[in-house]
N, C-alpha and C positions, 0 to 999 in steps of 0.2 A: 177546758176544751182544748184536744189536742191540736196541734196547726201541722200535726204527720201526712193529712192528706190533700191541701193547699203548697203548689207548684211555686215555686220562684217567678219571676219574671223571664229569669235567664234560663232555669228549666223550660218554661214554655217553647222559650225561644228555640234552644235544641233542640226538641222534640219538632217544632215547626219544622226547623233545620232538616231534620233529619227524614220527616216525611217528606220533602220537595224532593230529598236525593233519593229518597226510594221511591217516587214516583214516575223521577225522569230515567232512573238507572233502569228501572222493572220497564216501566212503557217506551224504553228503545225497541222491547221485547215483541211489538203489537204488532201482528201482520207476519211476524216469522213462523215456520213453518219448521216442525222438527223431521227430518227425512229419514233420520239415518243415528243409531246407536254404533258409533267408533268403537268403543271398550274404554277402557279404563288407561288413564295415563300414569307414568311413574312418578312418585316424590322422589324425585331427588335427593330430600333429608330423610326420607325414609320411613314417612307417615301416610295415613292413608289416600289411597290410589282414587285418582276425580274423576268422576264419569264424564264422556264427553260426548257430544252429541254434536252432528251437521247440520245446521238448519239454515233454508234457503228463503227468500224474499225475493222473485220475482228471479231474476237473473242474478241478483246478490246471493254470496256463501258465506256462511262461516260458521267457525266450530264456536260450542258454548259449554265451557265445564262449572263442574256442579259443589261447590264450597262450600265448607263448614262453615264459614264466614266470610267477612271482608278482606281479610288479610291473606287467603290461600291457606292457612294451617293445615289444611290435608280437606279430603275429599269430604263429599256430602253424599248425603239421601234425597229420593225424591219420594215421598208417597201418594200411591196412588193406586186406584182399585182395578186396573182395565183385565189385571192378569185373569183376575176370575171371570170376569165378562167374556172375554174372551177366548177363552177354554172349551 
C-alpha cells in the first residue's frame, strides 16, 4: 500500500498555514466595493501589465491589482461571465 496520498504532519501544517493567510489576505477584501476599472499598469521588468481597479469602502479608497501570484511576477486574469450578461 502506497503512503503517496497520506500528508506529513508538517505538510498539514502548511497547508493549515497557508489557508489562515488566504483567509485573512482574501477577507480584508469583504465589504469592498469595485468602483472603477483604472487600466492596466506598467512592469517595470517588462512582463505583463496588472490590471488595477479602485475600490471604495465606505469613505475608504484604494486601488487593488490583479497578480499572477504572490510575488508580483506580472499581471493576472480575472474570469468572469458579466460581459455576456451584459450586452
Amino acid at each position: 500500500m502506497s503512503n503517496s496520498n497520506v500528508l506529513t504532519k508538517a505538510q498539514r501544517e502548511s497547508l493549515a498555514q497557508a489557508k489562515r493567510f488566504y483567509r485573512r489576505h482574501y477577507g480584508s477584501l469583504e465589504g469592498w466595493t469595485i468602483t472603477k476599472f483604472i487600466g492596466m499598469s506598467e512592469d517595470s521588468f517588462g512582463g505583463k501589465a496588472f490590471p488595477q481597479f479602485l475600490i471604495n469602502k465606505g469613505e475608504q479608497a484604494s486601488i487593488m491589482e490583479i497578480s499572477q501570484d504572490e510575488e508580483g511576477n506580472g499581471g493576472g486574469f480575472i474570469f468572469h461571465d458579466l460581459m455576456e450578461k451584459n450586452q
